[in-house]
N, C-alpha and C positions, 0 to 999 in steps of 0.2 A: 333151105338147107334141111336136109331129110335125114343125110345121114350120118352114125354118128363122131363127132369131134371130138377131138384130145384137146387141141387147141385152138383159142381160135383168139388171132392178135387182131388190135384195132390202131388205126392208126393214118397217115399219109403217104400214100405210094406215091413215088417220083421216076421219070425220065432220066438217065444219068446219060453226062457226055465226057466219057474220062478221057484225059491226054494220054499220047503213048510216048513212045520215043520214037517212033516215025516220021518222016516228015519236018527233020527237028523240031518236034513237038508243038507242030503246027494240026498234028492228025487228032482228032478226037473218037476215042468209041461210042457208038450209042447203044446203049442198054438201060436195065432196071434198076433203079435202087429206091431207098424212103425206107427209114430203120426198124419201120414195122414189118415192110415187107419183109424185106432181108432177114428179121428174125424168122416169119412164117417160110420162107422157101427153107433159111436151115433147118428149119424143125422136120419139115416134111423129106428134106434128101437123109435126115436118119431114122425115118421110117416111123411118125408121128403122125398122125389125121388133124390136119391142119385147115383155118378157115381163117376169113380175113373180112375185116367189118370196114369200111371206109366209102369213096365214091371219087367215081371219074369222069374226066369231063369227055362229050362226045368228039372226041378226035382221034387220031392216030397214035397220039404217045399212051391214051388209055386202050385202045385199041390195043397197042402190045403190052400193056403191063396184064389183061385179061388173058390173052395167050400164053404170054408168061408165065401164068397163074395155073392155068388148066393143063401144061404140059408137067410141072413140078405136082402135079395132084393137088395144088390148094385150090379148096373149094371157093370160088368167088360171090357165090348167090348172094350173100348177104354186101355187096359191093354194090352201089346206083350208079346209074351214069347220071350228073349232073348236064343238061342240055346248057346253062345258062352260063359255063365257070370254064376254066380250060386245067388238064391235070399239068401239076407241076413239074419243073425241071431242075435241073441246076449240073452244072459243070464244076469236074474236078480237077487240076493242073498241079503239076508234082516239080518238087524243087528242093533246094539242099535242106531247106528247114521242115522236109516234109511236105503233107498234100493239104491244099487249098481248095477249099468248097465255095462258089457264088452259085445261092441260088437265086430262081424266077419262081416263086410260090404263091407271092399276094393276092388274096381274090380266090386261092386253088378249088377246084372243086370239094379235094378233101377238107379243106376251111372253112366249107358253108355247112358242116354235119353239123347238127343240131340232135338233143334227146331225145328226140320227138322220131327220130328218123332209127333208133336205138333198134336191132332184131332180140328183142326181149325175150323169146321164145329160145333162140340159138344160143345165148348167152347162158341161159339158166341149162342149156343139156350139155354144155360143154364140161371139162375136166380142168380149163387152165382159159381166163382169161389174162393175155399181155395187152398194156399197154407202156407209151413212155414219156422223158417228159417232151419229146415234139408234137406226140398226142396231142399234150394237154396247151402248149403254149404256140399253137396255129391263129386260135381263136379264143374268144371267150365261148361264144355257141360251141365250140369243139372241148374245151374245160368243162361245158356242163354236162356234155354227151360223155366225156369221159369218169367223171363221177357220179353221173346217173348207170353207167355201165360197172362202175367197180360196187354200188351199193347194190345192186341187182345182182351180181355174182355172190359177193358178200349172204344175200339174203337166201341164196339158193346152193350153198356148201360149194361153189366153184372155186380152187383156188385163184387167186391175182398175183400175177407176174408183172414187176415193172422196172423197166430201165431208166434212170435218171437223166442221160443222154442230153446235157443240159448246151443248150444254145442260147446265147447271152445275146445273139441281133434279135431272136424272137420275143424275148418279153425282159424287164428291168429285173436285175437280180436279188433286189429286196421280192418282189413277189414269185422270182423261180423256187427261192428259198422256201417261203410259205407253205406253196403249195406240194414241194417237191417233198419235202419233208412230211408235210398232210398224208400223202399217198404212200411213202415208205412204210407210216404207221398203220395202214390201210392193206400192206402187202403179204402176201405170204413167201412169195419169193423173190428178193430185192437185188438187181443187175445191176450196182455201181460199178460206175467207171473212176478210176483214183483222181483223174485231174477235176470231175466234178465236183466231186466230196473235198475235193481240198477250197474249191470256192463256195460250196455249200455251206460250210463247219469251219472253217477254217483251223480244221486239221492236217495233221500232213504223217502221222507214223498209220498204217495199214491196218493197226490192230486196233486202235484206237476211232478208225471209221470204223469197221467191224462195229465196235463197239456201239457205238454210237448210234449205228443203223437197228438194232440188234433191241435195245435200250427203249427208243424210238416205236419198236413193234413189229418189225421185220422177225420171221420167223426164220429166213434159213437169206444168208447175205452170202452172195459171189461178188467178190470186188474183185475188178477187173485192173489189173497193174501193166498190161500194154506188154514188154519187151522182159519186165518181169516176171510173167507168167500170173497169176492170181491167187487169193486167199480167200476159202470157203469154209463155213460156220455156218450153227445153230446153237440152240443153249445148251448144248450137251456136247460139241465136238468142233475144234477149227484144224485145217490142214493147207500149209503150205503149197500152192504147184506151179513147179516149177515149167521155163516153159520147153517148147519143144523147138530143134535146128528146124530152121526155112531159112529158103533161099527168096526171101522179101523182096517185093518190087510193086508191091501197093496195100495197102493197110485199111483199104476202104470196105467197107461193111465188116472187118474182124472182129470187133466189138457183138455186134448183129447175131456174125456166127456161133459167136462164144454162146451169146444169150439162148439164142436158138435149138444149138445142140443138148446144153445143159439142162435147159426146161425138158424137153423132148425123152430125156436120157431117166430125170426126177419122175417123170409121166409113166415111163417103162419100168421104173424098180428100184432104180441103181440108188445108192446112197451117195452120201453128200460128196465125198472124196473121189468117186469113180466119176461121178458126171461132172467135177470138175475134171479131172485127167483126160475125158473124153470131148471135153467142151474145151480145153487148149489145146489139145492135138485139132483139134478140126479148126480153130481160128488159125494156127499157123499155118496149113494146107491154107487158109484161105487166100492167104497172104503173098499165094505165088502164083498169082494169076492179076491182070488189070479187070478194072468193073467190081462194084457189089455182088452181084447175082454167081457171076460164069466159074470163078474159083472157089465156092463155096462146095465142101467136100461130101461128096457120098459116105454114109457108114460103112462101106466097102471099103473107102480109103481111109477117113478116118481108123478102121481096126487094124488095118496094114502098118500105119505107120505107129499104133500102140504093140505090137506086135513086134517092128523092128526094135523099138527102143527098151521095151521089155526082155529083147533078147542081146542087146549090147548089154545092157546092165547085169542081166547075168551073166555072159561073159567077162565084165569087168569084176565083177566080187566072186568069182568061182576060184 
């Protein structure tokens, strides 16, 4: 990796096979997802230098996540191919209670990364390492690579971004808690999502995670509230946002996008209240398209639809 990064997320990229309504929902799409990536392509569609640390296995499903990669401009070089592992997958099926994830990961190539395998060089020239908690709860080898990479950014003034992104089949949740909580204090920019923090803490009012996160060591907290829109803060400012009309019809990687833009937008200038308004306009574009990757929105569109809603609103108070 030669040249230079804004960001550069670490993590487990996945194969996705999402259902449609084709087929009576016998048809599946195949595309990208793995919530690192999907944070790295959003960062990169609004116009971030973006890079991505992980490894894939030699097959065709890493074969297209590599293409993938290099058509969004994320730099891949710091990505192995694993000869011995195969990269993972998992399928997503939608239904009244919402969408359902089985994955195939066990063994993944990205689950054999070890600190030893770390681009310490890349790390330290970046501007923003991400990672999250699926990073961290793949492996144990993949836990140690992740906190061998946030004490190295740490050492070298790189901020850390992290999602809590907590998944309860991957590790017991006395030790999600541990560690996830370890790495918030550890963060400089903290991407909760509300249903984790409520099994985290077992909190449930918004301000109160803020809080908490905030308390903890978190320098600047985006909690992410789904259909509510999100609430962002530091020690000096919280702001309500609300969210934006879409017409929904999958929710997979929205989370991803939120994080993704938001960093991306903190990286360019913005302050804390503009890169959240700009980080829920682009989740809810994301949200009207099927797959992680394919509806995640250009800064194009993202400003189009800050643009429309900015000028309803004045039309409404004029």
């Amino acid at each position: 990796m030669t040249k230079a990064i804004d960001i550069l997320s670490m993590g487990e990229p996945m194969v996705e096979f999402n259902q449609t309504r084709e087929g009576g929902g016998a048809t599946f799409l195949r595309g990208c997802g793995g919530d690192s990536s999907n944070f790295a392509v959003a960062a990169a569609r609004q116009g971030a230098r973006v890079g991505y640390v992980s490894a894939v296995g030699n097959d065709s499903n890493g074969l297209l996540l590599r293409e993938m990669w290099r058509a969004e401009g994320v730099d891949d070089t710091c990505v192995r191919t694993d000869e011995e592992a195969p990269t993972g997958v998992y399928f997503v099926s939608h239904g009244e209670g919402g969408h359902r994830f089985d994955f195939c990961r066990t063994g993944s190539a990205a689950s054999r990364c070890k600190a030893g395998d770390l681009p310490l060089e890349a790390i330290a020239r970046a501007k923003v390492l991400h990672l999250s908690g699926i990073s961290l709860a793949i492996s144990a080898s993949a836990c140690d690579a992740g906190y061998r990479a946030i004490e190295h950014a740490r050492t070298n003034n790189v901020m850390v971004s992290f999602d809590t992104n907590l998944r309860r089949k991957l590790w017991p949740l006395g030790r999600a808690r541990a560690i996830i909580w370890d790495v918030i204090s550890l963060s400089d920019i903290c991407l909760p999502s509300y249903d984790d923090v409520v099994q985290l803490s077992d909190l449930s009012d918004p301000d109160a995670i803020v809080d908490r996160c905030l308390s903890s060591g978190a320098k600047i907290v985006a909690l992410k509230l789904g259909s509510s829109g999100a609430l962002v803060a530091d020690a000096n400012e919280r702001h309500r946002i609300a969210p934006y009309p879409c017409q929904a019809v999958d929710a997979t990687g929205a989370g991803d996008t939120f994080g993704g833009a938001f960093v991306a937008r903190i990286v360019a200038g913005d302050d804390i209240a503009a890169a959240g308004r700009y980080a829920a306009a682009a989740a809810a574009l994301s949200t009207e398209g099927y797959g992680a990757v394919t509806p995640i929105p250009t800064s194009h569109q993202v400003r189009a639809l800050l643009s429309r809603h900015e000028a309803v609103a004045s039309g409404a108070t004029a």
